[in-house]
C-alpha positions in Angstrom: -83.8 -72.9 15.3 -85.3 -73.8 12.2 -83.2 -71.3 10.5 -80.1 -72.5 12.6 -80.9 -75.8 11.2 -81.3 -74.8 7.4 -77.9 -72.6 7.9 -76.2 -76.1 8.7 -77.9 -78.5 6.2 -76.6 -75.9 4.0 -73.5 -75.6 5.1 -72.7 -79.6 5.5 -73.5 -79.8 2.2 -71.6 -77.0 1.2 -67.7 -77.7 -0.1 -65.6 -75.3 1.9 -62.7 -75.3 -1.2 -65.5 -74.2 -3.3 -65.5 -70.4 -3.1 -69.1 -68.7 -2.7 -69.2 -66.4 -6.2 -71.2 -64.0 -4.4 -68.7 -63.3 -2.0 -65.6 -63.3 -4.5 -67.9 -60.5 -6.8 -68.6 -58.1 -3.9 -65.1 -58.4 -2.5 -63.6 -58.5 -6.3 -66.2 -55.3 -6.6 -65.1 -53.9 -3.3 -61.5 -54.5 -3.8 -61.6 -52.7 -7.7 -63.5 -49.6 -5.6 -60.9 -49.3 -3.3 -58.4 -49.9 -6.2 -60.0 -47.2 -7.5 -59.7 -44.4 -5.0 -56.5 -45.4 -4.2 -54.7 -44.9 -7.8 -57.4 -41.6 -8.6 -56.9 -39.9 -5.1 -53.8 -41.3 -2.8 -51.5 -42.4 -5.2 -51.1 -39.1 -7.0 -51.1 -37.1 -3.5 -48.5 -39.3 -2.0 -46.6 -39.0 -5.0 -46.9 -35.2 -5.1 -46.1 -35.1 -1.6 -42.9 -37.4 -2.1 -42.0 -35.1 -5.2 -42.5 -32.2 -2.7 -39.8 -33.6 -0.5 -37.1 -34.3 -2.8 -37.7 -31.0 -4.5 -37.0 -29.5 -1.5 -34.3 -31.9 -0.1 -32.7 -31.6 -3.7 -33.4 -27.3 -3.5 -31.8 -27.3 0.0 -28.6 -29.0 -1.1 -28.1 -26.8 -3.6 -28.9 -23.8 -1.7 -26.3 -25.3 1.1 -24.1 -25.7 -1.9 -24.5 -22.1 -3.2 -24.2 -21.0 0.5 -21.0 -23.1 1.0 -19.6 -21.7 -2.3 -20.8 -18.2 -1.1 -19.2 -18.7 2.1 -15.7 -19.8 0.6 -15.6 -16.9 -2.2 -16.2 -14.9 0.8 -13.9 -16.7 3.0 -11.3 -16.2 -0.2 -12.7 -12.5 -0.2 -11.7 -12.2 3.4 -8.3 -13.3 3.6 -7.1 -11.7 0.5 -8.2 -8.5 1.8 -6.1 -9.6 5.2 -3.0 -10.3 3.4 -3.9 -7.0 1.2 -4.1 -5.2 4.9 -1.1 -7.0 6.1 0.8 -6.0 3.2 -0.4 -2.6 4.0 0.5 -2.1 7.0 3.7 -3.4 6.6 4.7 -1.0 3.8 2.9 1.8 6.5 5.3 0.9 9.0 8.4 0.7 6.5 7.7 4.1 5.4 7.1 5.3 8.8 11.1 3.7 9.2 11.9 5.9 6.7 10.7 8.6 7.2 11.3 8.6 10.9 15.3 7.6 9.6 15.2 10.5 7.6 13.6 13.3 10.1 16.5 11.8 12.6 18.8 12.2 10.2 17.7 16.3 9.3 17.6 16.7 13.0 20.9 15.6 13.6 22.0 17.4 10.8 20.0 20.9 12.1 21.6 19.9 15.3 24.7 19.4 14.7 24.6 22.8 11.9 23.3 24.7 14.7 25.8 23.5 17.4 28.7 24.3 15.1 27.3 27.8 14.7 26.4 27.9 18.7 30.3 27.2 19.3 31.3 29.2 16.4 29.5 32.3 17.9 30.6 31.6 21.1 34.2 30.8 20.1 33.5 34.8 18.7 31.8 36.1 21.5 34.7 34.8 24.0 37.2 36.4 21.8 35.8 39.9 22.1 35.3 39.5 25.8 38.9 38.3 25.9 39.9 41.3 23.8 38.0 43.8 26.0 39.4 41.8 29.0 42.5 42.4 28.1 42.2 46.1 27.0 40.4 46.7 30.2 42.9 44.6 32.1 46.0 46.4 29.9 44.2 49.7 31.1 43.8 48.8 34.5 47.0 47.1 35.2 48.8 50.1 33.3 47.2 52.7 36.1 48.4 50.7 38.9 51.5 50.1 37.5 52.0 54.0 37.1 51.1 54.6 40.4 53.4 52.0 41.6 56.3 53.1 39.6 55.7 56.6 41.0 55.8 55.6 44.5 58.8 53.3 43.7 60.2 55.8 41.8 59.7 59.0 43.8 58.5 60.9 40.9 55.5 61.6 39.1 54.9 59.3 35.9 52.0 61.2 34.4 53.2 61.6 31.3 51.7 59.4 29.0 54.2 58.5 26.3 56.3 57.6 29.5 53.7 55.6 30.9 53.1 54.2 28.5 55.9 52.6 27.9 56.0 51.5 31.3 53.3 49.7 31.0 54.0 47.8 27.7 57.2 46.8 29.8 55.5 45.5 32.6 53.0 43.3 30.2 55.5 42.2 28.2 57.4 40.5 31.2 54.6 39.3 32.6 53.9 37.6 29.1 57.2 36.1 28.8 56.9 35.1 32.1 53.2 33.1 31.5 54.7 31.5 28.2 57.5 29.9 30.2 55.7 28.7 32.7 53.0 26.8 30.0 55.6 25.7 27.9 58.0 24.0 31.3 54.6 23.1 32.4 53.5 21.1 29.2 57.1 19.9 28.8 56.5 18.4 32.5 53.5 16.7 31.3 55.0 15.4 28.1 57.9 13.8 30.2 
């Protein structure tokens, strides 16, 4: 208690605006200490550490800008090369018109070359079957005319000159006789 005591006389005598030195030197000392380490070793780190950050905030922008410029040439690159293709194609397809135009065109034209020469020989072939037709139908008719004549006529008509003429007779009625049928027949149809 004595101590208690001496700790109180003290103090009751003591100013309380009057600072105690002693204290002020070792907080002034430890303030300057931690003053110290602060500026030596945690300043500098933060500061590196907040030069870190922007370094790589600042570095990511202008990667996102470089990517973003990358990414637009591309995109550029890209569309170009579409309208490139679209042109393309479209001059592909035009040609195709073409020539598809032009391979209708020679087929027609082979077509139509090798129709005419179809009808042509056809036109040729029907002529000589109409020829031998007629020569086979001139010698058939002729024979059974003779041997009609003959039984008409009671005697033989073997000779050929005769028989001949007979026959030439015959075909040339029967022709006269066609053509005025065809041509009162078309002059029916006409009227």
């Amino acid at each position: 208690m004595i101590r208690s005591e001496a700790i109180l006389a003290a103090a009751e005598g003591a100013n309380p605006l009057v600072p105690n030195w002693w204290e002020v030197l070792v907080t002034a000392v430890g303030f300057a200490v931690l003053m110290f380490l602060v500026v030596k070793y945690i300043a500098p780190a933060l500061e590196n550490s907040y030069q870190n950050r922007v370094d790589a905030i600042e570095g990511g922008l202008e990667k996102a800008e470089k990517a973003q410029a990358e990414a637009n040439a591309l995109k550029a690159d890209y569309e170009q090369q579409q309208q490139e293709g679209y042109a393309e194609a479209n001059r592909v397809r035009e040609e195709a018109r073409t020539e598809g135009a032009q391979i209708l065109a020679e087929a027609r034209e082979k077509a139509s070359a090798e129709s005419a020469r179809l009808v042509e020989q056809a036109q040729v072939q029907i002529a000589a079957e109409r020829l031998q037709a007629e020569t086979s139908l001139r010698t058939d008719v002729g024979a059974l005319a003779t041997t009609l004549a003959s039984r008409i006529v009671g005697e033989s008509l073997e000779d050929d000159a005769r028989s001949q003429r007979v026959v030439d007779r015959f075909l040339e009625d029967l022709e006269r006789n066609s053509t005025a049928r065809t041509a009162s027949g078309t002059a029916g149809v006409v009227e």
